[in-house]
C-alpha positions as CSV (number, residue, x, y, z in Angstrom):
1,X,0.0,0.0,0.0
2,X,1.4,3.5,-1.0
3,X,1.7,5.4,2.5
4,X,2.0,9.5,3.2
5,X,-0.5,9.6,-0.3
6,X,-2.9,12.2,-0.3
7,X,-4.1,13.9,-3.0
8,X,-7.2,15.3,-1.8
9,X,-5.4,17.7,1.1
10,X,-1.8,18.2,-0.3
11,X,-1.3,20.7,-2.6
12,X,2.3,19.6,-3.8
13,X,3.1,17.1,-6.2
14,X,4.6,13.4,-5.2
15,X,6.8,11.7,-6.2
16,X,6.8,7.9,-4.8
17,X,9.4,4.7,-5.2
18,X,6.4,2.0,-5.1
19,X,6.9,-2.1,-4.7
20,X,4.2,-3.5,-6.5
21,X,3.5,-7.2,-5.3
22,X,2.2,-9.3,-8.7
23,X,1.2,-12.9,-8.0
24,X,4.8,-13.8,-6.3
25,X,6.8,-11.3,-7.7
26,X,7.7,-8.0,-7.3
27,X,8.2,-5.4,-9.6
28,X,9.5,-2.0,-9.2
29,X,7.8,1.4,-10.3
30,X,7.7,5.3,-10.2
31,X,4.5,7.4,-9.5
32,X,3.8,10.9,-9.9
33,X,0.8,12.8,-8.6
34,X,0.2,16.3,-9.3
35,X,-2.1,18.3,-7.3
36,X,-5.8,17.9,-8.3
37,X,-4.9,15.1,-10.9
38,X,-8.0,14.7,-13.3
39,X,-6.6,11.1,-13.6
40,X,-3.4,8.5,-13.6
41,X,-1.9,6.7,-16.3
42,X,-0.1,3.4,-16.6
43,X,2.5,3.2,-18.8
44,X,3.6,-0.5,-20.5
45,X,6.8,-0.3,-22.0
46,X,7.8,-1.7,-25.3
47,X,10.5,-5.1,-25.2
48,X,14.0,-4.4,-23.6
49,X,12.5,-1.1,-21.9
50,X,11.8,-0.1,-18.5
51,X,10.3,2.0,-16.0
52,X,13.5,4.0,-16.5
53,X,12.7,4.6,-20.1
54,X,13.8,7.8,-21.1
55,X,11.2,8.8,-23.7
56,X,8.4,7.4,-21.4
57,X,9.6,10.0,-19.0
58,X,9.5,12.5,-21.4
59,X,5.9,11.9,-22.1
60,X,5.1,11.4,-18.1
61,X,6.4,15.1,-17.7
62,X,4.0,16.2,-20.2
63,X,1.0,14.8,-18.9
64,X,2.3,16.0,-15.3
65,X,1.9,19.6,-16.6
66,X,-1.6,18.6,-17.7
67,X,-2.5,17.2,-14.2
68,X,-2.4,13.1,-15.0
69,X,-0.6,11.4,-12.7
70,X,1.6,8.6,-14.2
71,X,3.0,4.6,-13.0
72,X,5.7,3.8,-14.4
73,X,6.6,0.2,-13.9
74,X,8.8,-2.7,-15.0
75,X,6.2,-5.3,-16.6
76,X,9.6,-8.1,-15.9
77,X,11.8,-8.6,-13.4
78,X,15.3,-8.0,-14.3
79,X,15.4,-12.3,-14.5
80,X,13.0,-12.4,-16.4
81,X,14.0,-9.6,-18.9
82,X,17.4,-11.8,-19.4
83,X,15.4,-14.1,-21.3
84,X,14.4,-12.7,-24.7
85,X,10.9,-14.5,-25.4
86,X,9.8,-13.1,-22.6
87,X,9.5,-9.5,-24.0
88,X,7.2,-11.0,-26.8
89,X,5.2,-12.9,-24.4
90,X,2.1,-10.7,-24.7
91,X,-0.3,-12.9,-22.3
92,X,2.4,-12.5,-19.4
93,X,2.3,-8.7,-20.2
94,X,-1.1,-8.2,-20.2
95,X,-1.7,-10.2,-17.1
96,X,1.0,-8.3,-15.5
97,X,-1.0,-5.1,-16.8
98,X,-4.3,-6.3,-15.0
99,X,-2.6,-6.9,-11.9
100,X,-1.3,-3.3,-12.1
101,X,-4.1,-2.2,-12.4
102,X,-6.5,-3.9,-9.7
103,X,-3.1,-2.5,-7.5
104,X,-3.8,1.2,-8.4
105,X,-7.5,0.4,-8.0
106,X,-6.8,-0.3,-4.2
107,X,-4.7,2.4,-3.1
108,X,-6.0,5.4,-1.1
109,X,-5.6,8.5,-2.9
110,X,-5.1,7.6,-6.5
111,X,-8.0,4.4,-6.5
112,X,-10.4,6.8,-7.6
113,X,-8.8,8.3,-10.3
114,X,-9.9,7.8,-13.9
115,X,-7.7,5.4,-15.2
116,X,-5.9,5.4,-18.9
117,X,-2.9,3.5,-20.5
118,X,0.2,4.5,-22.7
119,X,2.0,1.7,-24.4
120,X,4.7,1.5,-26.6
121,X,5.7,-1.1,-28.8
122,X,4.5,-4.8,-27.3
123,X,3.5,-2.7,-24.3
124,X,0.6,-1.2,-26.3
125,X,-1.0,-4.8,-27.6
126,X,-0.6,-5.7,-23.4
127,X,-2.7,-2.5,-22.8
128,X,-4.9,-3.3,-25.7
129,X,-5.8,-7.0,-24.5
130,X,-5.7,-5.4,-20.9
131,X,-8.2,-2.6,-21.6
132,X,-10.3,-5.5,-24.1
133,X,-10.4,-7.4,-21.2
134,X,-10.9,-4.3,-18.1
135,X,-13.6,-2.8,-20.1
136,X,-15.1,0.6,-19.5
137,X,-12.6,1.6,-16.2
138,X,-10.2,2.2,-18.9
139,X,-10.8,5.3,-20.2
140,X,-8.5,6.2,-22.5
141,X,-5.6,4.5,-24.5
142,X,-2.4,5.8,-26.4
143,X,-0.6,3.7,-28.5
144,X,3.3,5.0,-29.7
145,X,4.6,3.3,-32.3
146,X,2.2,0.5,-31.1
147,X,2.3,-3.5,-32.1
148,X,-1.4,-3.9,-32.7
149,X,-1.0,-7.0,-34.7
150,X,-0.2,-9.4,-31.5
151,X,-3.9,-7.9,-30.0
152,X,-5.7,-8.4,-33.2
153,X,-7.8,-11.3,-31.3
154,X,-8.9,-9.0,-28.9
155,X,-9.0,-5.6,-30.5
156,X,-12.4,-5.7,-31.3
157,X,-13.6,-5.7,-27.7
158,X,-11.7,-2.4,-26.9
159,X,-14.4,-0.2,-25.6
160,X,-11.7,2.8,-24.5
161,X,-11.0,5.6,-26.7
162,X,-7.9,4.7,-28.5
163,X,-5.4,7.4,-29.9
164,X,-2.3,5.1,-32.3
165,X,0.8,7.3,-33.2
166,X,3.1,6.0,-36.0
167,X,6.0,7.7,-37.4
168,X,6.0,8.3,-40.9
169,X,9.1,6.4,-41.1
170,X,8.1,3.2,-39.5
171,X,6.8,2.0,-42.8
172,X,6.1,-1.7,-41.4
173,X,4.2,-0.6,-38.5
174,X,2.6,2.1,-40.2
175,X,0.5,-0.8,-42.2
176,X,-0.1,-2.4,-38.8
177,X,-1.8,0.6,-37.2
178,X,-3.8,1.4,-40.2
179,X,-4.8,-2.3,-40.3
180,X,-5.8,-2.6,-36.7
181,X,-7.5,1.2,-36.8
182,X,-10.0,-0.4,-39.2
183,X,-11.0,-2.9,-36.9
184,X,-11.4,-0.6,-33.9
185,X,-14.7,-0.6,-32.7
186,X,-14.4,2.9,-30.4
187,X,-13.4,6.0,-30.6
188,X,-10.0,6.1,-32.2
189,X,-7.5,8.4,-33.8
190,X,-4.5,7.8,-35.7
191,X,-1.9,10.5,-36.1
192,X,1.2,10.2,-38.6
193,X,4.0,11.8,-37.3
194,X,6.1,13.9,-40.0
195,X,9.7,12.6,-40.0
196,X,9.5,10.3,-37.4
197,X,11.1,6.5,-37.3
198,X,10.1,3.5,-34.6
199,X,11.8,5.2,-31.9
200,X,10.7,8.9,-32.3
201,X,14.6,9.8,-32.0
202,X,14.1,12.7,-34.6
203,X,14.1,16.2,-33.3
204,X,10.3,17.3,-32.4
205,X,9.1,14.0,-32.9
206,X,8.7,12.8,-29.0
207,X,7.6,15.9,-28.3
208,X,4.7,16.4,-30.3
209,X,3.8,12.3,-29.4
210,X,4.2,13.8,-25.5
211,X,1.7,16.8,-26.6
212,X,-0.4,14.5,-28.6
213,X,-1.3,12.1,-25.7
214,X,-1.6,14.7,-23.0
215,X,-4.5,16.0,-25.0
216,X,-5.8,13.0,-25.6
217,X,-6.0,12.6,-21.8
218,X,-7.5,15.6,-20.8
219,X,-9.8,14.7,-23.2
220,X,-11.4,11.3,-22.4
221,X,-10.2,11.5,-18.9
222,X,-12.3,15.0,-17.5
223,X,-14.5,14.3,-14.9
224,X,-17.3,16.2,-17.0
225,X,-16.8,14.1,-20.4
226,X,-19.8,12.2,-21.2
227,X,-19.4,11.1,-24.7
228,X,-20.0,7.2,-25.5
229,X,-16.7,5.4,-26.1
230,X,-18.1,3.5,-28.4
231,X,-17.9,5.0,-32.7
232,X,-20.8,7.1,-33.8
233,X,-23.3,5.1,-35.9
């Protein structure tokens, strides 16, 4: 349980080492609460990454200015890591994800929060299949330079409102965003960015993904948004 947590009476922002406790393990993570957050996002990083992952932080700052509080957290142990078909083990993630999750959803101060994901890589199918599978108390996805494909059983049952940003220069998956954007059944977005290859290493590029999901989170995660997640018929 996260202690000396407040958020309703402290007006300065936190920032907490947290031990996560999933089904025998444990896994390390990072959370930041700004005052008056309008909601908390978990991030799932993309294979080899962590909750150390520099451009993840980037974007966590971002949302931070926008009041979302953000989890970042190691989906592996570092054993676990080690072995490679572990990062491409998308039922382990997504599991992992859940438990996440049902962890935030028990702590005082943040359990209340609206909840949304950011994934990167094989962390977005994992938040995919894990939202698919949460239903409605996710509200909101992002998706950077996203694997779709290895959620494509699941996609369809994605009820959250779903933003997938590609480079321009991530040609194969490019195709597998546009692919899976089809087959959304939500509100979804897909933005192209100018320039930008798998790792959004260009100048700008990690930026605008930062500014990008921050709006996409004040969006579908304000207290006062009552729009249907589901697509306009």
């Amino acid at each position: 349980m996260v202690k000396n947590l407040d958020v309703v009476k402290d007006n300065k922002d936190k920032k907490l080492t947290v031990t996560i406790p999933l089904n025998g393990i444990l896994t390390e993570g990072i959370l930041r609460v700004p005052h008056n957050p309008r909601g908390i996002v978990l991030f799932a990083h993309g294979s080899g990454s962590s909750r150390l992952s520099p451009r993840n932080t980037l974007v966590a700052s971002v949302l931070r200015q926008a009041r979302v509080a953000s989890l970042l957290f190691d989906l592996l142990t570092e054993e676990e890591d080690s072995i490679y078909e572990n990062r491409f083990n998308i039922e382990l993630l997504t599991e992992r994800l859940i438990q996440t999750t049902q962890w935030v959803r028990r702590q005082p101060g943040i359990k209340n929060l609206k909840l949304g994901y950011f994934g990167a890589s094989t962390g977005a199918a994992a938040a995919l299949k894990a939202a698919a599978r949460t239903g409605s108390d996710i509200r909101a996805i992002v998706s950077r330079g996203g694997r779709p494909d290895l959620a494509m059983d699941e996609i369809e049952n994605v009820n959250s409102a779903t933003l997938l940003i590609v480079g321009e220069n991530d040609p194969q998956v490019l195709g597998l965003n546009q692919q899976a954007y089809q087959i959304l059944n939500t509100t979804k977005k897909i933005e192209i960015i100018a320039g930008a290859t798998h790792l959004f290493e260009e100048p700008g590029t990690l930026q605008k993904t930062a500014e990008l999901a921050s709006d996409w989170f004040k969006k579908y995660l304000s207290r006062n948004f009552k729009e249907s997640y589901r697509k306009y018929t």
